[in-house]
N, C-alpha and C positions, 0 to 999 in steps of 0.2 A: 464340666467346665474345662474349657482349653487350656491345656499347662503353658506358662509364661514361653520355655523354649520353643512349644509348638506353633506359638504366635510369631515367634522371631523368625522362624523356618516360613513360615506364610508370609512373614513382609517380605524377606531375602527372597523369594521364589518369585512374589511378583513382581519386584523391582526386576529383579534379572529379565521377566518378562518385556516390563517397559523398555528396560534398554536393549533388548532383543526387536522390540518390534521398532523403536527409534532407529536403529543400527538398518535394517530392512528398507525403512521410508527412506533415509538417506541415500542409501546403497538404489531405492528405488528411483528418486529422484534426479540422481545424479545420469543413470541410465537413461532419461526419460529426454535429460539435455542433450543429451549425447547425439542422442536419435531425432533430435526434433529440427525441421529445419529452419525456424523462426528461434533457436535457442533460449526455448522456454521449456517445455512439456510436450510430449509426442502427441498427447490425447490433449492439448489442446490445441493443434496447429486447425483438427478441424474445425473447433469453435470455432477459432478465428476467420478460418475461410469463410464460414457460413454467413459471419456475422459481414464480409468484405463482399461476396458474392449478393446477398442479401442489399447491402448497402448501392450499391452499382446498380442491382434492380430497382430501389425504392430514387435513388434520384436520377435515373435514365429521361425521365420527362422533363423535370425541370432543368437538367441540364441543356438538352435541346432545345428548350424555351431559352434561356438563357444564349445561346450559339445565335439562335433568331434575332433575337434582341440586336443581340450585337452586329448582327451581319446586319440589319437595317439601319444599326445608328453607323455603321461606318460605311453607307453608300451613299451617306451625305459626302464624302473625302473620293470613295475609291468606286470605280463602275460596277454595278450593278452584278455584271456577268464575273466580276472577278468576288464580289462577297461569297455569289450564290454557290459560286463551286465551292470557296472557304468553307461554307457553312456546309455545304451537302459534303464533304470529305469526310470534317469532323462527325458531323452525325454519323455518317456511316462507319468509322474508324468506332465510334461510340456504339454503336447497333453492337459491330466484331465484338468489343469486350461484354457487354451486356448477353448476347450469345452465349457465351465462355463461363457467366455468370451461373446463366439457365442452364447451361448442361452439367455443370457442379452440381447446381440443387438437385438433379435429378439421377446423379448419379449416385453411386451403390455403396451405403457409408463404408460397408465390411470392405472394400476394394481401394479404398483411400488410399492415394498416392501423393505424401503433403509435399515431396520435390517436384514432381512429375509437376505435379498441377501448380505451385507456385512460379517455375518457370515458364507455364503455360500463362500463367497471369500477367508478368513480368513484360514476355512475347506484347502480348497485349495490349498493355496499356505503354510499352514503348511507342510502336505503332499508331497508338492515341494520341501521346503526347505528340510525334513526329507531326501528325494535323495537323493539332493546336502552332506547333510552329512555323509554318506556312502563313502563319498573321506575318512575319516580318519581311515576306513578298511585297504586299503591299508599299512598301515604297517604290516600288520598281516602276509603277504603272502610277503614281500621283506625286505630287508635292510632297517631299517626307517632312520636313517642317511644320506643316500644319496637320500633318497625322501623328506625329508624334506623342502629343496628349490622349487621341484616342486607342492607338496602341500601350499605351503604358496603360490604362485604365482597361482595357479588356483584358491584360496578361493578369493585371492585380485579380480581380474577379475570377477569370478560367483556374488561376493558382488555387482561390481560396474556394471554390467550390468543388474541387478537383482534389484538397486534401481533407475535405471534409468526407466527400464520400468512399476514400478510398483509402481513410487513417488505418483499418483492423487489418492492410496489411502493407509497413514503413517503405518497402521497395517498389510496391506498386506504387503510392503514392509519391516517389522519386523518379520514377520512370514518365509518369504519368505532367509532372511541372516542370521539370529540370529542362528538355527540350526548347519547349516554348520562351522559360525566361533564360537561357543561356543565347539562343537566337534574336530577341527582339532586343535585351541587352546589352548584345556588340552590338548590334543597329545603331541602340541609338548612341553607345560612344562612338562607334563610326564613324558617324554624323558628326561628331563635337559641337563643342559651345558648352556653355553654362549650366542651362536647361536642361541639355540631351544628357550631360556627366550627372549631375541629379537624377535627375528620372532611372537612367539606366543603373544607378546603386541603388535608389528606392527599389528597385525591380530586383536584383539580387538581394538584398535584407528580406524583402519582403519573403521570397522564396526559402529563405531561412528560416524568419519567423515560423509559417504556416506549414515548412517542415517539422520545425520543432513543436508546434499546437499536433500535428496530426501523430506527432510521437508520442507525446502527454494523451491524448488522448488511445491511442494502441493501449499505452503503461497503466491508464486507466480502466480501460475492458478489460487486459489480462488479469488484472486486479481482482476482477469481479466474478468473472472466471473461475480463477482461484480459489477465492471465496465459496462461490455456489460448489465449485468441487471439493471445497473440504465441506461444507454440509454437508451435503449429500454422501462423503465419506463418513461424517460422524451418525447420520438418518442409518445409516448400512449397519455401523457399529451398534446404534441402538439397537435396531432392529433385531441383532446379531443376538447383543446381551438378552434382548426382550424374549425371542427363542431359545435363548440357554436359561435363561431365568423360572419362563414358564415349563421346558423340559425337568431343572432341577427341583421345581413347586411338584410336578407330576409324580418323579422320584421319588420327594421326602414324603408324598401324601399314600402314596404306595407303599411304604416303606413304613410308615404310621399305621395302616392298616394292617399289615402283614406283624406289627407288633402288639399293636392292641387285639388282633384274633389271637395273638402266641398266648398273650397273657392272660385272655378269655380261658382260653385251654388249657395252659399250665394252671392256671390258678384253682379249678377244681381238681388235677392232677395231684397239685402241692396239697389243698387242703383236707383232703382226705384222711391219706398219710398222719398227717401233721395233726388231724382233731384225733386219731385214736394212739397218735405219740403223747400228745399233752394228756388227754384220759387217761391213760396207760402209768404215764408218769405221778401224774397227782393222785392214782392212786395207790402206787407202788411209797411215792412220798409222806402220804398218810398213812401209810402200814394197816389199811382196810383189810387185810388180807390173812392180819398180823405182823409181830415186828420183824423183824431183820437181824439175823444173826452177827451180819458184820454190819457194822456203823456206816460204813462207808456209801454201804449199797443205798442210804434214806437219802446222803450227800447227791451221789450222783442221781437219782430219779430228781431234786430238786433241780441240779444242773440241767437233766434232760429238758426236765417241766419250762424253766425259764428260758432255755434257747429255741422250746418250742413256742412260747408264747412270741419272745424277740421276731422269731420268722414270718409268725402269723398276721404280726403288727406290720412287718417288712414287706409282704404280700399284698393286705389290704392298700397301703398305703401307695404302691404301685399299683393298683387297679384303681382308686382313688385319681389318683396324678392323669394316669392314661385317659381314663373316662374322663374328665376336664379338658384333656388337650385335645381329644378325639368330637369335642363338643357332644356328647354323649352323657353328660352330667346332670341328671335333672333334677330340679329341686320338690321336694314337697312340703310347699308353702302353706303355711297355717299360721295361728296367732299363738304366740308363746312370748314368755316372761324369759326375759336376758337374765332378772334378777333371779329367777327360778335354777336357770340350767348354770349360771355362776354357782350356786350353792353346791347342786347336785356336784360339779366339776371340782369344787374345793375341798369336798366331804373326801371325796376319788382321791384326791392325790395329797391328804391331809396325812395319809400313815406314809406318805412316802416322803415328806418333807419332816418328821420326826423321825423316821428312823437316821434322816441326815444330819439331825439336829437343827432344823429350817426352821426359820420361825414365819407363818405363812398368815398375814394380815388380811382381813377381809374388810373393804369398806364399799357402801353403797349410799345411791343418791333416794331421796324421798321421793314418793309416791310418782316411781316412774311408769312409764304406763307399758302395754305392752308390741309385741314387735310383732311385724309378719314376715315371715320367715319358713324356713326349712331347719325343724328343732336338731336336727339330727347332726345339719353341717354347720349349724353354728355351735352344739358340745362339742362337736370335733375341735373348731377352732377354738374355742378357750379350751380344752385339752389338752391341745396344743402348746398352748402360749404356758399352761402353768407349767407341763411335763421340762419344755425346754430350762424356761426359769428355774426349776428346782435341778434340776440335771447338772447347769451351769454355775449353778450356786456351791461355793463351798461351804463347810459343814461350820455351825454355829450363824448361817448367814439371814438373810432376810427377803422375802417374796412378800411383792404388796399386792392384792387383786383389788381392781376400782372396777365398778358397774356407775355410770354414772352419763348425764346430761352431753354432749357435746355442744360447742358454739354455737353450730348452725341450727341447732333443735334436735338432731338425730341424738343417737343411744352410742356410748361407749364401750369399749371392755381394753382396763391397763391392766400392764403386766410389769411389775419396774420389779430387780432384783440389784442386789449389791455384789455380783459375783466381779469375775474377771474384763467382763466387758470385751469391745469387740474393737480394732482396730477402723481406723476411718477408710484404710483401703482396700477393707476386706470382706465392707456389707455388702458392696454386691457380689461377691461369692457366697456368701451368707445365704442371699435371697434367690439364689439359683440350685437348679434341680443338683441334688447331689454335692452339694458346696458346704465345706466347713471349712471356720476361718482357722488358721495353724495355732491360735492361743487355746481356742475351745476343744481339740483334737489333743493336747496334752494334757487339761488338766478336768476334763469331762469322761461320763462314759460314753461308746462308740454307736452313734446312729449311722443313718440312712441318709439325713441329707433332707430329707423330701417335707419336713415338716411345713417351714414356714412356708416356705413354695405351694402347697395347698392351700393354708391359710391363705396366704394372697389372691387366689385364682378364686377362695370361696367365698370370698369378700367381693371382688368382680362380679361373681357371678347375683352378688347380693346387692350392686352396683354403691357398696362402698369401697372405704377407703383404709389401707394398710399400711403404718410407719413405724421404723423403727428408729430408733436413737440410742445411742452408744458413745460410753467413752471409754478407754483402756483407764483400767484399773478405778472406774465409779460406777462401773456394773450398764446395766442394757433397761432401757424401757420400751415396748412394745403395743401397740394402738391398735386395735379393729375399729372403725368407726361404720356404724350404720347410717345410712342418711334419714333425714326428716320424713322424706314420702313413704319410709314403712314404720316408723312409727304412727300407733292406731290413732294417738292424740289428733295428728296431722289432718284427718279424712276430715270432711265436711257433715254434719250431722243427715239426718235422715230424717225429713219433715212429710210426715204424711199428712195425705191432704183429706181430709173430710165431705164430703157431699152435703149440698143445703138441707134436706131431708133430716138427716142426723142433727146438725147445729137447731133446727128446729122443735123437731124431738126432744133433745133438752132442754130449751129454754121453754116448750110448753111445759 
């Protein structure tokens, strides 16, 4: 179990991380402005080209169509020969950028030049707009009075299609309308009257306005931009964790293997040794041999005898745990009596709760029936549950063992003692490998940690259910619950079927 300062050293260590990689994006970021020449992000200036270049190719048609439009409805005002050049300029000044557009997309992203190219855009769509301004020739060659209206209506239109397609980048799109309505503007105050001071601020607002929409709109892309680049930064980081995740899964399952073969092999190593120390000892303890001149020597062979058995119990008990976590644990399942292997379990540890002065209750339910099971790991677990109870128990105390019905149909086994009981923040160290809580560690004797932790795992693997309940100073109770579908009661009976032949036979 992690010691409390080792926890605190792990949160310190990765907070300092967070604010180290915080500290980095910042420092990154700030870089990013620096370089960028649309003062947002260097890696995004070519989004935005892409998405401008892009934009310029997708309405290259309709905007021509539109030029058309117009250069027909204003050769009802101005001659023919003077729309047609109008129109043929702009489209051609429109082909220039669209040109400028395609040779972007097809250029080489690693070689990206976001200055180069934005005042290559810039170039561009001045010259564009320069066209579009050449609409306020048109008076020169008709009545400017009755063109008036339709010059104020083609600037409105050329503006607002012109910052529509060319919003993802703010300067093109100033280069691009600024021209046309600053020239057809003084036109028409030029002109004066009423009318022409009207129209020609309508035409400057306007230019404002669909400035500012084609700004909202940029602030809106780059939004999105943003967006998809922090996904795509957090997909990276998954990904990142999911490869250190699965490398450190590789590690610990390496690492599990390489323990569970140790313990394969130490474990015949150890008990070798250790089965002809404890022989050795138990018999040197009995004085088979004859007795013992000095006293001392019966003492310490019991000493030996008992820290060899401690060991042997510490060994299995780790092979035990291993094979469980190793999934290596296999049960042999047969039908055995709960009530049977509580007895046998209570008989076991009845001279050990008298020599503590324990007083060890046995209560059972009627005619339970019997369980299917692995006899072997479930002695274990009530072994278990009494050894700890009586361990924990102080002397003159009380151990109650229950075999008994559970709620849902299944089969129990309590374990309830009046010892010291276990603090509420301390059962889950309790219930983890190696874990004892600091009450039961002064005033118990010295295990291994590893009990209940099997019991639990061998209840899983029985696919019940293991709890405990505790309170300081009203002692601990302790629960293995088997579920209903291995008790035998549960199964459905076994109806064998007969042939007409036989029902025959007997009734002739």
């Amino acid at each position: 179990m992690t010691s409390q300062p080792a926890v605190i050293d792990d949160v310190r260590s990765q907070m300092g991380r967070d604010s180290k990689r915080a500290a980095q994006k910042t420092v990154l970021d700030a870089r990013q402005r620096l370089t960028s020449s649309t003062g947002t992000r260097a890696d995004f200036d070519f989004e935005l080209m892409q998405d401008y270049a892009q934009g310029r190719l997708n309405a290259a048609l309709p905007i021509a169509g539109i030029v058309s439009i117009l250069a027909v409805v204003a050769s009802f005002w101005v001659p023919v020969v003077f729309t047609t050049l109008w129109a043929g300029l702009v489209v051609l000044s429109l082909l220039i950028v669209v040109l400028m557009a395609q040779r972007f997309r097809n250029s080489d992203p690693t070689k990206f030049n976001a200055r180069q190219w934005t005042t290559t855009f810039i170039i561009g769509e001045t010259v564009y707009g320069m066209a579009w301004s050449t609409l306020a020739l048109f008076t020169l060659v008709t009545d400017a009075q009755t063109l008036t209206p339709v010059m104020f209506a083609m600037v409105l239109v050329s503006v607002a299609a012109n910052s529509v397609a060319s919003h993802a980048l703010p300067s093109a799109t100033l280069m691009s309308t600024l021209p046309v309505t600053l020239t057809v503007s003084g036109n028409l105050i030029a002109l004066g009257g009423t009318l022409n001071y009207t129209l020609g601020a309508v035409v400057l607002f306007g230019e404002i306005f669909f400035v500012y929409l084609a700004r909202q709109m940029h602030a809106a892309e780059l939004e999105t931009i943003s967006h998809q680049s922090e996904k795509d930064a957090l997909i990276g980081e998954l990904e990142e964790a999911r490869q250190m995740s699965d490398e450190a899964r590789r590690h610990a399952e390496q690492a599990n293997i390489a323990k569970s073969q140790f313990l394969a092999t130490m474990s015949h190593e150890l008990r070798t040794p250790l089965n002809a120390i404890i022989g050795f000892s138990e018999v040197l303890k009995s004085e088979l041999l004859g007795p013992h001149h000095v006293p001392q020597y019966k003492e310490y062979a019991g000493d030996i005898h008992g820290s060899g058995q401690h060991l042997l119990n510490l060994i299995n008990e780790l092979l035990d745990l291993s094979r469980i976590e190793a999934g290596k644990y296999e049960l042999n399942e047969e039908v055995v009596s709960l009530v049977d292997i509580a007895e046998d379990c209570r008989r076991m540890m009845e001279l050990r709760a008298k020599a503590k002065g324990i007083e060890l209750v046995y209560n059972v339910g009627n005619n339970l029936p019997r369980l299917w099971g692995d006899e072997r790991a479930i002695r274990q677990v009530v072994l278990n549950l009494l050894s700890n109870a009586i361990k924990f128990t102080p002397q003159a105390g009380k151990v109650t063992l229950v075999v008994t019905r559970s709620g849902d149909g299944g089969q129990m086994v309590s374990v309830k003692d009046n010892g010291p009981g276990i603090p509420e923040d301390e059962i889950e160290t309790v219930l983890s490998s190696f874990g004892q809580g600091s009450l039961a560690q002064k005033t118990a004797e010295q295990g291994a940690g590893l009990g209940l932790p099997i019991v639990q795992k061998i209840m899983e693997l029985h696919q019940g259910r293991f709890d405990l309940f505790s309170k300081l100073r009203f002692g601990t109770e302790v629960i293995a619950t088997f579920p209903r579908a291995r008790v035998m009661d549960a199964l459905a009976p076994v109806v064998e079927k007969r042939n007409r032949l036989e029902i025959f036979s007997e009734a002739g």
